[in-house]
N, CA, C and O atoms as a Maestro MAE file, in Angstrom:
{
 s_m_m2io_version
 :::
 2.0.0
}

f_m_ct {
 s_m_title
 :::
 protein
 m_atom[320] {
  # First column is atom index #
  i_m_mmod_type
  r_m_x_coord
  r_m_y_coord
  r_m_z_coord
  i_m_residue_number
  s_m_chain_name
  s_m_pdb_residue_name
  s_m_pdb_atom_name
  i_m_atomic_number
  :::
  1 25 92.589 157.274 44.817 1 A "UNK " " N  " 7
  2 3 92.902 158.130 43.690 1 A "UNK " " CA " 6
  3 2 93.337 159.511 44.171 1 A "UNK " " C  " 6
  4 15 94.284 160.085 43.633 1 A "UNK " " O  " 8
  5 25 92.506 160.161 45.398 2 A "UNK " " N  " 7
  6 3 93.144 161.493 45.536 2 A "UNK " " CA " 6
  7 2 94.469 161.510 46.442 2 A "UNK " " C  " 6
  8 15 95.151 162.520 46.617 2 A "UNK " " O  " 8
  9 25 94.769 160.092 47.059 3 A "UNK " " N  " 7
  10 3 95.961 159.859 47.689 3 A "UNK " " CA " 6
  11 2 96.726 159.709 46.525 3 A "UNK " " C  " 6
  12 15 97.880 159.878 46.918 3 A "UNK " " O  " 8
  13 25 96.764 159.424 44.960 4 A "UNK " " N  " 7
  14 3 97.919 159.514 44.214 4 A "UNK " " CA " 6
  15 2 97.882 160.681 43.711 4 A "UNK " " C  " 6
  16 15 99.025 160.891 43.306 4 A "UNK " " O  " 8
  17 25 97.135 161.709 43.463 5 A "UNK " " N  " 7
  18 3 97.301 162.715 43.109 5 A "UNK " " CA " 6
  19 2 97.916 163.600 44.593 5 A "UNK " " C  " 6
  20 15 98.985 164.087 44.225 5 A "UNK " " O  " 8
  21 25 97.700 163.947 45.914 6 A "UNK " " N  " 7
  22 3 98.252 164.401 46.744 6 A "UNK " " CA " 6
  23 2 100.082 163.548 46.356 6 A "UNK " " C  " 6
  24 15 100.966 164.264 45.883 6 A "UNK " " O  " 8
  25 25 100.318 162.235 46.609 7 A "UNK " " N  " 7
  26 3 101.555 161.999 46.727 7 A "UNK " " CA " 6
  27 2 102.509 162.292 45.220 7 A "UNK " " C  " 6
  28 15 103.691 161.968 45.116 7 A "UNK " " O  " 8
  29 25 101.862 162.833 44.343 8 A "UNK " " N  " 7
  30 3 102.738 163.066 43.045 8 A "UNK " " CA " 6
  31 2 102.990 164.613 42.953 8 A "UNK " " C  " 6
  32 15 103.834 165.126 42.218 8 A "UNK " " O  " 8
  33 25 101.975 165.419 43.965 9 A "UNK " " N  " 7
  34 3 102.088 166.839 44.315 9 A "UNK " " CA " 6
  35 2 103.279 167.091 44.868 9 A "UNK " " C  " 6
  36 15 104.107 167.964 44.606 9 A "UNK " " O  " 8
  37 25 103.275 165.853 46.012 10 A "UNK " " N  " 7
  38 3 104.590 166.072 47.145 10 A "UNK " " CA " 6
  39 2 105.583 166.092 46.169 10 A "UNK " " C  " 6
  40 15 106.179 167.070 45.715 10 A "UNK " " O  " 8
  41 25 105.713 164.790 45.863 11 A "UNK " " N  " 7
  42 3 106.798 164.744 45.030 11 A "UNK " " CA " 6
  43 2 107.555 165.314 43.829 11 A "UNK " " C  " 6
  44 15 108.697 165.023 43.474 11 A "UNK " " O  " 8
  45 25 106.584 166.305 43.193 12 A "UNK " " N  " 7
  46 3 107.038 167.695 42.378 12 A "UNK " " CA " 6
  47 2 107.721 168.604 43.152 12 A "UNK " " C  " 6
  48 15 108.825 169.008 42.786 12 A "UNK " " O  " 8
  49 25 107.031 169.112 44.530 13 A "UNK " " N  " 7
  50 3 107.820 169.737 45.336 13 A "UNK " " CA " 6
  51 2 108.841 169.391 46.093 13 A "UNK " " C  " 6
  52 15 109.437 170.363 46.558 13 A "UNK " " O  " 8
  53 25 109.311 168.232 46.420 14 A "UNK " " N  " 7
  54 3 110.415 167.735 46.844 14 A "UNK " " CA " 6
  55 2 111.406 167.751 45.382 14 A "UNK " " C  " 6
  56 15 112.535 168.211 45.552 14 A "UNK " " O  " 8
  57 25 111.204 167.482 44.569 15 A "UNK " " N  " 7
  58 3 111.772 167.802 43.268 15 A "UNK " " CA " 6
  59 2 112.288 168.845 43.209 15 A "UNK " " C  " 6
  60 15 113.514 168.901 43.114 15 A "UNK " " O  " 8
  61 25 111.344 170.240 43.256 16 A "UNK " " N  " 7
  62 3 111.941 171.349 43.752 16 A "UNK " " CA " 6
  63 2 113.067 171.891 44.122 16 A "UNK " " C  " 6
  64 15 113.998 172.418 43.513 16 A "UNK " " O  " 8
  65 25 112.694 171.547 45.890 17 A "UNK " " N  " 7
  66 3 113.671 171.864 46.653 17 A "UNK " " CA " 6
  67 2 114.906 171.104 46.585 17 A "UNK " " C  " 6
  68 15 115.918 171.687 46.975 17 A "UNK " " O  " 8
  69 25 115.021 169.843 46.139 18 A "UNK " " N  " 7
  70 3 116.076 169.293 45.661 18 A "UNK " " CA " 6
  71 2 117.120 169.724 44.981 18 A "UNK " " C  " 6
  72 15 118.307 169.729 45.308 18 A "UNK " " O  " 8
  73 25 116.230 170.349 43.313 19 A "UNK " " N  " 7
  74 3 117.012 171.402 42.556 19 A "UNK " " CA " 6
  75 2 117.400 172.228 43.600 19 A "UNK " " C  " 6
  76 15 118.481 171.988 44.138 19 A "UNK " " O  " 8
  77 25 116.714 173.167 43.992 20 A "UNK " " N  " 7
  78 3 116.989 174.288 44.723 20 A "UNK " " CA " 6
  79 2 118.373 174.316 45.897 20 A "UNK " " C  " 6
  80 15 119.121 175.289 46.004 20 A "UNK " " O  " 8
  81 25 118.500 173.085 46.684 21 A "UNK " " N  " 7
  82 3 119.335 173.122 47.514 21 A "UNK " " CA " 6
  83 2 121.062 172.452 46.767 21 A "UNK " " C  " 6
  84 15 122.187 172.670 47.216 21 A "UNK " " O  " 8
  85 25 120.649 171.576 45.462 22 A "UNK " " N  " 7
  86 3 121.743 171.313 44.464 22 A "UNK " " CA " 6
  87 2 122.052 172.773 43.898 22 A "UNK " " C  " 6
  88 15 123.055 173.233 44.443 22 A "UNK " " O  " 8
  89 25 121.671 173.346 43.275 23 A "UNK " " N  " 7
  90 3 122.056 174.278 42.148 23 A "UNK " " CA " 6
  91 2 122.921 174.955 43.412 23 A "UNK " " C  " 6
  92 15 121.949 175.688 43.588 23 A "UNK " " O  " 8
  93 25 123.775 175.344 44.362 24 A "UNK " " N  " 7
  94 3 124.926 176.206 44.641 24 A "UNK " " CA " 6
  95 2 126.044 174.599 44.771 24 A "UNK " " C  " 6
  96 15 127.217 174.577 44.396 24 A "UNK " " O  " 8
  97 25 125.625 173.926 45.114 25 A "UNK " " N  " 7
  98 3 126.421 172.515 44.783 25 A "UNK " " CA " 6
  99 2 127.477 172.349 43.404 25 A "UNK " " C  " 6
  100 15 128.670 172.045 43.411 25 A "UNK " " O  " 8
  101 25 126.346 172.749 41.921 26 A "UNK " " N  " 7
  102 3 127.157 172.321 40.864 26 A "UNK " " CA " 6
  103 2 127.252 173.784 40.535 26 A "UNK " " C  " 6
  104 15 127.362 173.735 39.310 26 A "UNK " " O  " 8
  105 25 127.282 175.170 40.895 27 A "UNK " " N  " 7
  106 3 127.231 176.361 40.053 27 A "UNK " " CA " 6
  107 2 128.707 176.941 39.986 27 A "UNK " " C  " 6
  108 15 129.457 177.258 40.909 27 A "UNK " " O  " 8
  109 25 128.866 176.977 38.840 28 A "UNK " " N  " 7
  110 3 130.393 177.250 38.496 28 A "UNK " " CA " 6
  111 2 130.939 176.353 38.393 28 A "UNK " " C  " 6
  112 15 132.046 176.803 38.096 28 A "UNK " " O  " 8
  113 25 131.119 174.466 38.420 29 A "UNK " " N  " 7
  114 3 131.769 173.568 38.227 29 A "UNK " " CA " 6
  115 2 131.136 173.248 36.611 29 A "UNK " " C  " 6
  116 15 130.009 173.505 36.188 29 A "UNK " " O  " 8
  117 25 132.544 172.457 35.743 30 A "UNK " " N  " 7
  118 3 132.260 171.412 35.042 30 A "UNK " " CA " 6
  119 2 131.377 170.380 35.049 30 A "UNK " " C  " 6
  120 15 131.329 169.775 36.120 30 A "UNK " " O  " 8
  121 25 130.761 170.045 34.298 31 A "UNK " " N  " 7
  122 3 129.595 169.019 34.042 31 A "UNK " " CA " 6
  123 2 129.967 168.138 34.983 31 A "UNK " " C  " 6
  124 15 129.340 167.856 36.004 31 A "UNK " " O  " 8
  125 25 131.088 167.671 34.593 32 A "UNK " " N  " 7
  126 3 131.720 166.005 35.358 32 A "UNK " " CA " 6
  127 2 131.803 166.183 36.669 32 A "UNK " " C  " 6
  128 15 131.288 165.442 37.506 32 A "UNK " " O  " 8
  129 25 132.229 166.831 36.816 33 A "UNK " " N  " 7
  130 3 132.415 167.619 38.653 33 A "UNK " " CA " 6
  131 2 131.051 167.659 39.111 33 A "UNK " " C  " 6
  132 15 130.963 166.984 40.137 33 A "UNK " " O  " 8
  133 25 129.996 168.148 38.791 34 A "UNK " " N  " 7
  134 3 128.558 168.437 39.007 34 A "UNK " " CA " 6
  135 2 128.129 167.090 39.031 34 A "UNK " " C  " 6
  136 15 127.682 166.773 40.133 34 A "UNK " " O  " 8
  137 25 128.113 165.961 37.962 35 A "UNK " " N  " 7
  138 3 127.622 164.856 38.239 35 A "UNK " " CA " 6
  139 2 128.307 164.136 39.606 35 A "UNK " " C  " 6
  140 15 127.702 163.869 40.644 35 A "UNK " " O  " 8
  141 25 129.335 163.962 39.401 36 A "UNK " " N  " 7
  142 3 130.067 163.323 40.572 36 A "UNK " " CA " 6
  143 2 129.503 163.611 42.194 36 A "UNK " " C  " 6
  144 15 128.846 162.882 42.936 36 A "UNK " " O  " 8
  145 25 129.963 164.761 42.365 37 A "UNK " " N  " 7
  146 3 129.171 165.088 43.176 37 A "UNK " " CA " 6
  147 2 128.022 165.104 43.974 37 A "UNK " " C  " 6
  148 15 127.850 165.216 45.188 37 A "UNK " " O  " 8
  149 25 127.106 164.935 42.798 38 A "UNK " " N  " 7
  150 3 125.514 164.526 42.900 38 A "UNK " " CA " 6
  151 2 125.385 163.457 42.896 38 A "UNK " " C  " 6
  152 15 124.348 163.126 43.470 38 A "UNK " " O  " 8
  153 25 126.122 162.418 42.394 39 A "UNK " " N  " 7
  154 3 126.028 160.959 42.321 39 A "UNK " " CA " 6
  155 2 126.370 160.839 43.726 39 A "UNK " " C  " 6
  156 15 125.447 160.487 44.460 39 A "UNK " " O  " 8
  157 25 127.441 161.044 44.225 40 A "UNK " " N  " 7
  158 3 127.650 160.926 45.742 40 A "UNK " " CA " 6
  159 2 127.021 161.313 46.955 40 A "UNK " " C  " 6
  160 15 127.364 161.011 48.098 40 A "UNK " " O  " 8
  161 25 125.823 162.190 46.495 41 A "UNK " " N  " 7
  162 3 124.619 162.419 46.985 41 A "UNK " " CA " 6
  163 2 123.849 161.637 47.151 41 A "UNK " " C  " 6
  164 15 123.319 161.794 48.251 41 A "UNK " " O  " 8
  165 25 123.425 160.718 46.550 42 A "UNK " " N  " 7
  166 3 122.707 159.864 45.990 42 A "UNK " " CA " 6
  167 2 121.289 159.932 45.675 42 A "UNK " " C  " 6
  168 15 120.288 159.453 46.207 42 A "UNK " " O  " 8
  169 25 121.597 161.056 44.114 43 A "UNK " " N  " 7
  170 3 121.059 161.286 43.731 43 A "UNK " " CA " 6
  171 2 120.882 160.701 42.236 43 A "UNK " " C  " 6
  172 15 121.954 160.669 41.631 43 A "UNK " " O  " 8
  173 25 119.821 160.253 41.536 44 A "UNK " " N  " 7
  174 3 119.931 159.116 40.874 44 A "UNK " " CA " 6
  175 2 119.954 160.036 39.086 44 A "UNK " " C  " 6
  176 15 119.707 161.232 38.935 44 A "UNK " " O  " 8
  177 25 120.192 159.389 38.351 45 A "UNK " " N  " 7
  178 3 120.552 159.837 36.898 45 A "UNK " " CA " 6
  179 2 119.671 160.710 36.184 45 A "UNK " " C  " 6
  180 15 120.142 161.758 35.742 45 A "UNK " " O  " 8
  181 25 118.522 160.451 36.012 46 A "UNK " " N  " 7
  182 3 117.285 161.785 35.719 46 A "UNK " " CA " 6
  183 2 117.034 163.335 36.834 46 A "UNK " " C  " 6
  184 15 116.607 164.461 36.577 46 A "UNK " " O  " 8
  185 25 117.465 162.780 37.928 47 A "UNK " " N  " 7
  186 3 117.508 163.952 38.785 47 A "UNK " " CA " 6
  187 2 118.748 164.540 38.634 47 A "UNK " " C  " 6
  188 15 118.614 165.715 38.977 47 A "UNK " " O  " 8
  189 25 119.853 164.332 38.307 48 A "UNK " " N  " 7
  190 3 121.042 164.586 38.203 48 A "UNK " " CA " 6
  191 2 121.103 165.350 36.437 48 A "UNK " " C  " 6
  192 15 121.235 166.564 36.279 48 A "UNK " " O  " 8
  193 25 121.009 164.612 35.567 49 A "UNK " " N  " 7
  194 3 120.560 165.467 34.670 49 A "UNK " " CA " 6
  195 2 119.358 166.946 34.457 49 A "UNK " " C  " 6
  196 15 119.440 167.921 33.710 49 A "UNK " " O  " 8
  197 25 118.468 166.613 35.312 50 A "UNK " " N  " 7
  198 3 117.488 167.952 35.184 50 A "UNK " " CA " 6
  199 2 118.181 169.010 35.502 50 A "UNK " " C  " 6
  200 15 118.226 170.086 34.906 50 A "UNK " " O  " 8
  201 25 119.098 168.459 37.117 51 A "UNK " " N  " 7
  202 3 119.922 169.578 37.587 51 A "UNK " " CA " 6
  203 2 121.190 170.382 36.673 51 A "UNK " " C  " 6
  204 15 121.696 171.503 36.722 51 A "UNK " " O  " 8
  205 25 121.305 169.682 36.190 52 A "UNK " " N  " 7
  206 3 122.756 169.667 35.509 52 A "UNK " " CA " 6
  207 2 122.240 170.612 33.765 52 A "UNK " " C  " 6
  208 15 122.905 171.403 33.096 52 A "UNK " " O  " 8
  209 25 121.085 170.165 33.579 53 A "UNK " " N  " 7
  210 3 120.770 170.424 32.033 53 A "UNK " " CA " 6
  211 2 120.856 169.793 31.147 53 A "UNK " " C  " 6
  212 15 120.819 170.412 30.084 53 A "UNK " " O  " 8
  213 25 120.987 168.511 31.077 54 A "UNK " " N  " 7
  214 3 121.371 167.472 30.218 54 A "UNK " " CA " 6
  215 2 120.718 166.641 30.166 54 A "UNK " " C  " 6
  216 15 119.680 166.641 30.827 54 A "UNK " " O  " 8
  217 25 121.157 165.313 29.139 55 A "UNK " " N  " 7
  218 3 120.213 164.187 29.448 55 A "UNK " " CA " 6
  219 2 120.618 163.116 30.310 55 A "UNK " " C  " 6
  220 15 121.800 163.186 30.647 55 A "UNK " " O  " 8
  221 25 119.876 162.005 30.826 56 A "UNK " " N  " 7
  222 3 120.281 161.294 31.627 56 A "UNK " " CA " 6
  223 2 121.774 160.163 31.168 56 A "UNK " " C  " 6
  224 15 122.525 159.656 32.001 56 A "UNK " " O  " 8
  225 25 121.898 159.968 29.400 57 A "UNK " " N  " 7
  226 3 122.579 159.443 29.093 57 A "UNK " " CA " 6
  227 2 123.734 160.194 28.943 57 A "UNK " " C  " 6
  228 15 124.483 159.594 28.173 57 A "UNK " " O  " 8
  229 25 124.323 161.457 29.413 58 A "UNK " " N  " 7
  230 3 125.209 162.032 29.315 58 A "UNK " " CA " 6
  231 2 125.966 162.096 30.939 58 A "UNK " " C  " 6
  232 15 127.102 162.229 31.396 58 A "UNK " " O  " 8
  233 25 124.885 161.953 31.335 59 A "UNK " " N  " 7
  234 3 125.042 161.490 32.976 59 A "UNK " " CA " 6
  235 2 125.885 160.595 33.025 59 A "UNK " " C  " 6
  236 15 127.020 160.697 33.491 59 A "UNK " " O  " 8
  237 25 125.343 159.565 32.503 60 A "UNK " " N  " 7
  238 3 125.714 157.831 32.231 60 A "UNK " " CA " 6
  239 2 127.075 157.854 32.120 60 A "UNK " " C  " 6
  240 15 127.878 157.318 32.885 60 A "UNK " " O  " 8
  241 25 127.459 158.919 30.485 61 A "UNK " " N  " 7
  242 3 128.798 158.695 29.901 61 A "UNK " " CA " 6
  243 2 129.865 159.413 31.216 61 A "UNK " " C  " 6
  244 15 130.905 158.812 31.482 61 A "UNK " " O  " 8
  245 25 129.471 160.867 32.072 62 A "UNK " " N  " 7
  246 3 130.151 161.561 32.610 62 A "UNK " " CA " 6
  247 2 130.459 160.054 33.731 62 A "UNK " " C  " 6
  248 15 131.521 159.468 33.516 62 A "UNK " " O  " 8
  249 25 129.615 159.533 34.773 63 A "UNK " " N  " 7
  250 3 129.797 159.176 35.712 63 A "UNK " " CA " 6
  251 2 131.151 157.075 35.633 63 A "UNK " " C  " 6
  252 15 131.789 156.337 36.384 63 A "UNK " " O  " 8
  253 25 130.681 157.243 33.917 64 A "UNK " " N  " 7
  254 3 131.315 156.100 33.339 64 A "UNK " " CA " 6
  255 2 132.846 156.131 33.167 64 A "UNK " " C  " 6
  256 15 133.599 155.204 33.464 64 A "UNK " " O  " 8
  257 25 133.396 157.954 32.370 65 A "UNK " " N  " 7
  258 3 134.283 158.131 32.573 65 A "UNK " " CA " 6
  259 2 135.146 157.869 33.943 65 A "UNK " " C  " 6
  260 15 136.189 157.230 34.075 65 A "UNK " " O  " 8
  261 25 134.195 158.732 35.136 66 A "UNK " " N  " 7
  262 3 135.113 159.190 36.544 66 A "UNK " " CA " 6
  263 2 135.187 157.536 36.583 66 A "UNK " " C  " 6
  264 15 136.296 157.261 36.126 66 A "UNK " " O  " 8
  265 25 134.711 156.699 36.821 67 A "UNK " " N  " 7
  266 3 134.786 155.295 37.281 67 A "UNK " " CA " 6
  267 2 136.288 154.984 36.417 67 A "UNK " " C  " 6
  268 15 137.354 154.676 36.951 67 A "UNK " " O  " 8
  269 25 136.105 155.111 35.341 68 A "UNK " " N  " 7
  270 3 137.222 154.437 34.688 68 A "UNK " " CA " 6
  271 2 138.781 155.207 35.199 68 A "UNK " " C  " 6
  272 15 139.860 154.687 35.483 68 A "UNK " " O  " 8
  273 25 138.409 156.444 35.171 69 A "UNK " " N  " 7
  274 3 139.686 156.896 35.661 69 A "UNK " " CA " 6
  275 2 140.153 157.775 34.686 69 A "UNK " " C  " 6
  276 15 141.316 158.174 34.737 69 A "UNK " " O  " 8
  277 25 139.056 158.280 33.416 70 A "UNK " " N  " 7
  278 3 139.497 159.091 31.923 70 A "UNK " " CA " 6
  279 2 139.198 160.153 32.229 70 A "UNK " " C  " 6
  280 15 138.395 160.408 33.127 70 A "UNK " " O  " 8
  281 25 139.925 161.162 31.378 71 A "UNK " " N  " 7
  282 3 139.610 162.935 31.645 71 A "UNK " " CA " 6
  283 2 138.235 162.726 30.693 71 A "UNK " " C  " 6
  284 15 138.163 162.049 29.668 71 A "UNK " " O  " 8
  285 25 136.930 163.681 31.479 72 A "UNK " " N  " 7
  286 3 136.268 163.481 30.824 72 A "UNK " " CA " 6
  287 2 135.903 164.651 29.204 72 A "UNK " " C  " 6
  288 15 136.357 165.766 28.945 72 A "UNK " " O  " 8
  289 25 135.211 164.028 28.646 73 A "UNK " " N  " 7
  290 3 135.171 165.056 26.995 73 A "UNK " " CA " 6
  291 2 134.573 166.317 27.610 73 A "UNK " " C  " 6
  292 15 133.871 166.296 28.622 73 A "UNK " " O  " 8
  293 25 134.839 167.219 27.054 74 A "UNK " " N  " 7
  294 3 134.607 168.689 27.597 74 A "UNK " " CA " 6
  295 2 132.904 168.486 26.473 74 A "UNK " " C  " 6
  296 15 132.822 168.122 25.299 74 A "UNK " " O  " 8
  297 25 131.709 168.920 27.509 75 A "UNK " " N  " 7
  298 3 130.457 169.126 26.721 75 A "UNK " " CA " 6
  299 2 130.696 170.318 25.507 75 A "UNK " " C  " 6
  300 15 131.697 170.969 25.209 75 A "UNK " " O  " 8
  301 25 129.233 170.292 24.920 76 A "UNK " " N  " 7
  302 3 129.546 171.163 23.835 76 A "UNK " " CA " 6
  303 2 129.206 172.610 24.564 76 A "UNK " " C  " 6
  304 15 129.670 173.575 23.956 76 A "UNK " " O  " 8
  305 25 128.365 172.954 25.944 77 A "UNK " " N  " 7
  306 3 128.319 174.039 26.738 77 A "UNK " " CA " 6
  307 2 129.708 174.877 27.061 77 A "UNK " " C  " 6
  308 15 129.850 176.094 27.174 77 A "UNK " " O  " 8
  309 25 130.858 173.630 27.191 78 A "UNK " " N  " 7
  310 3 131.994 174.502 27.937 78 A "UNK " " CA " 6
  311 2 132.949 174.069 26.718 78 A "UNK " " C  " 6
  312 15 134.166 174.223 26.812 78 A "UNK " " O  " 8
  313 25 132.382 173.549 25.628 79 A "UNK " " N  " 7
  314 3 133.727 173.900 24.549 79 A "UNK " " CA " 6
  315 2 133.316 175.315 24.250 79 A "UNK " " C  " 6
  316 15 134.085 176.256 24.056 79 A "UNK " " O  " 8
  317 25 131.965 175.343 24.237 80 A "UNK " " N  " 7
  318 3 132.137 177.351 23.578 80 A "UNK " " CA " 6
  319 2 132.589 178.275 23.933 80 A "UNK " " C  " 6
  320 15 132.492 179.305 23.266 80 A "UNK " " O  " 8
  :::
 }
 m_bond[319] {
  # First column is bond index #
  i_m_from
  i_m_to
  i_m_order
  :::
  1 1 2 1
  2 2 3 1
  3 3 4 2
  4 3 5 1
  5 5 6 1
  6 6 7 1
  7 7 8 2
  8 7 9 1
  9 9 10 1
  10 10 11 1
  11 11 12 2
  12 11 13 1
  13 13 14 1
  14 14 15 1
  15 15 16 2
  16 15 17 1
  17 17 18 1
  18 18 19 1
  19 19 20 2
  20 19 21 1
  21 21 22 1
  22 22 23 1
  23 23 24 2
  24 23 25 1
  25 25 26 1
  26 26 27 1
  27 27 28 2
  28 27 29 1
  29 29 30 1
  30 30 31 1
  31 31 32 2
  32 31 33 1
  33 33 34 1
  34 34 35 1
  35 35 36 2
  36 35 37 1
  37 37 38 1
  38 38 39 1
  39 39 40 2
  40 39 41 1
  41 41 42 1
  42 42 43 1
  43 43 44 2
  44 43 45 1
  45 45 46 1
  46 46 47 1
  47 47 48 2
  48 47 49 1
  49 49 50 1
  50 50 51 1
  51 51 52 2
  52 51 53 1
  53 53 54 1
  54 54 55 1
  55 55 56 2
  56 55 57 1
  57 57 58 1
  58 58 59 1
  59 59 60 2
  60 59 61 1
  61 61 62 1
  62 62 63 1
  63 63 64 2
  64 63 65 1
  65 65 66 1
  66 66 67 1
  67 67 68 2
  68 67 69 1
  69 69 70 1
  70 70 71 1
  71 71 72 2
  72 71 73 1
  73 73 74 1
  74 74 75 1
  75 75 76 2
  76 75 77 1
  77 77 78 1
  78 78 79 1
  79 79 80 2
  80 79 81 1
  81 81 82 1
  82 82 83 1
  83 83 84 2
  84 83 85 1
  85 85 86 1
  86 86 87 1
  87 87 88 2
  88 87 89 1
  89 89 90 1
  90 90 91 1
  91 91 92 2
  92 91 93 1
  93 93 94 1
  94 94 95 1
  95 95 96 2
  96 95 97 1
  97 97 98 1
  98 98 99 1
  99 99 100 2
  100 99 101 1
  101 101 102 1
  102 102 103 1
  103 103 104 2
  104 103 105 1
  105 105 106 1
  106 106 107 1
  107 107 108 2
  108 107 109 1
  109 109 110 1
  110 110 111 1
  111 111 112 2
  112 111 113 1
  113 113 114 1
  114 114 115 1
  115 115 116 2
  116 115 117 1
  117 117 118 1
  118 118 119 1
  119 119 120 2
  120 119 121 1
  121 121 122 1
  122 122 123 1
  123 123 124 2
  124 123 125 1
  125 125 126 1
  126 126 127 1
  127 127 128 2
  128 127 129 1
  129 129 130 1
  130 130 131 1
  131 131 132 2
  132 131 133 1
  133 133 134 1
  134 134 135 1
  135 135 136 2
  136 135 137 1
  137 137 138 1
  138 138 139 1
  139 139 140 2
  140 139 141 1
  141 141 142 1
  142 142 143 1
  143 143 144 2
  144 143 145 1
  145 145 146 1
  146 146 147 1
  147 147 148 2
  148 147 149 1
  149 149 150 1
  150 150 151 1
  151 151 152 2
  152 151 153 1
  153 153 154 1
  154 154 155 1
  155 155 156 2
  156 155 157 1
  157 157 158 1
  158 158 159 1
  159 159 160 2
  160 159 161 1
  161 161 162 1
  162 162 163 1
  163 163 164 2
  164 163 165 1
  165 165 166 1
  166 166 167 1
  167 167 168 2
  168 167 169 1
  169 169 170 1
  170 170 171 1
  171 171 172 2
  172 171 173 1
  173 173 174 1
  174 174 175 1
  175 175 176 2
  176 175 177 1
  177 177 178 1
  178 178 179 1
  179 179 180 2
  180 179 181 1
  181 181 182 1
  182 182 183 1
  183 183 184 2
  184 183 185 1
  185 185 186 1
  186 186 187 1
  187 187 188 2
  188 187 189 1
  189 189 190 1
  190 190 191 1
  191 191 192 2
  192 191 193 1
  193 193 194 1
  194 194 195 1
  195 195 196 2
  196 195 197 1
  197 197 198 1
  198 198 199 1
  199 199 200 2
  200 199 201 1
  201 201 202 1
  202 202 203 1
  203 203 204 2
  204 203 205 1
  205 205 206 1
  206 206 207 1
  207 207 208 2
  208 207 209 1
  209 209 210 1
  210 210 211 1
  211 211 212 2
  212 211 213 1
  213 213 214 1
  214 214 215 1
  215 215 216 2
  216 215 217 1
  217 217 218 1
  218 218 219 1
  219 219 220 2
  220 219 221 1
  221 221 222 1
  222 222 223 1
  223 223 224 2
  224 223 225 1
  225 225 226 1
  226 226 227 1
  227 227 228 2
  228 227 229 1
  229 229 230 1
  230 230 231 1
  231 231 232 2
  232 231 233 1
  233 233 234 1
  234 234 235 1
  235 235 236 2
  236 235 237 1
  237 237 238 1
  238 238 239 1
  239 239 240 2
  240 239 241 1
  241 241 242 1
  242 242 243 1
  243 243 244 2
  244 243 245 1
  245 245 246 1
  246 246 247 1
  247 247 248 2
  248 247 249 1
  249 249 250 1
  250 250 251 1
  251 251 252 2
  252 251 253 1
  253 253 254 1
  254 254 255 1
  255 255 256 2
  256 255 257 1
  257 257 258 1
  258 258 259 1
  259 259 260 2
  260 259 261 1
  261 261 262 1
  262 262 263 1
  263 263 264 2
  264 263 265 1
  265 265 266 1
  266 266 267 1
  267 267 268 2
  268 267 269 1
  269 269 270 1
  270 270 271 1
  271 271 272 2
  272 271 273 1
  273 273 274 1
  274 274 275 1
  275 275 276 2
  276 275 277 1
  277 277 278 1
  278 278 279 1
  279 279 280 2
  280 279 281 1
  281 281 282 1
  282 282 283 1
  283 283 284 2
  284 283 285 1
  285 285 286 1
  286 286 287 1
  287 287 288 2
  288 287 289 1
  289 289 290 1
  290 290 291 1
  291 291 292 2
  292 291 293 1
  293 293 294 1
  294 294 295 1
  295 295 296 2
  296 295 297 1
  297 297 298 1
  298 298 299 1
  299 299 300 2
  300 299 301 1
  301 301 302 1
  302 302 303 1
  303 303 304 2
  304 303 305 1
  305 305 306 1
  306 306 307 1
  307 307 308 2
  308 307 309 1
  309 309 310 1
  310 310 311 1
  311 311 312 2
  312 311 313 1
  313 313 314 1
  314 314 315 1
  315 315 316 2
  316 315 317 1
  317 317 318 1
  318 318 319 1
  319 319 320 2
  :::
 }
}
């Protein structure tokens, strides 16, 4: 039991630094650009959204577009 509480500690802080070493990665890019990117990281859809600010199913739609080959929909962040 205190080995799952130590390994869920780690893993908040690797969480962390994760954000931490992403966020100059996506800062100043478009959503879609930011996912892509991070996907090619291989970094998986809930981590990619936390970073990003979104939800994981917007992830989904961004990384669904680039596959297909469509310009993706401008979020409602960068229509304003």
């Amino acid at each position: 039991m205190m080995e799952d509480d130590a390994a869920k500690r780690i893993e908040a802080k690797l969480d962390v630094i994760i954000r931490l070493l992403a966020a100059p990665l996506v800062q100043g890019k478009k959503q879609a650009e930011s996912v892509q990117a991070l996907a090619a990281l291989g970094l998986d859809r809930s981590q990619i959204a936390a970073i990003c600010d979104t939800s994981p199913d917007a992830v989904r739609a961004r990384l669904s577009e680039a596959k297909r080959g469509r310009e993706p929909r401008p979020t409602r962040k960068e229509a304003e």
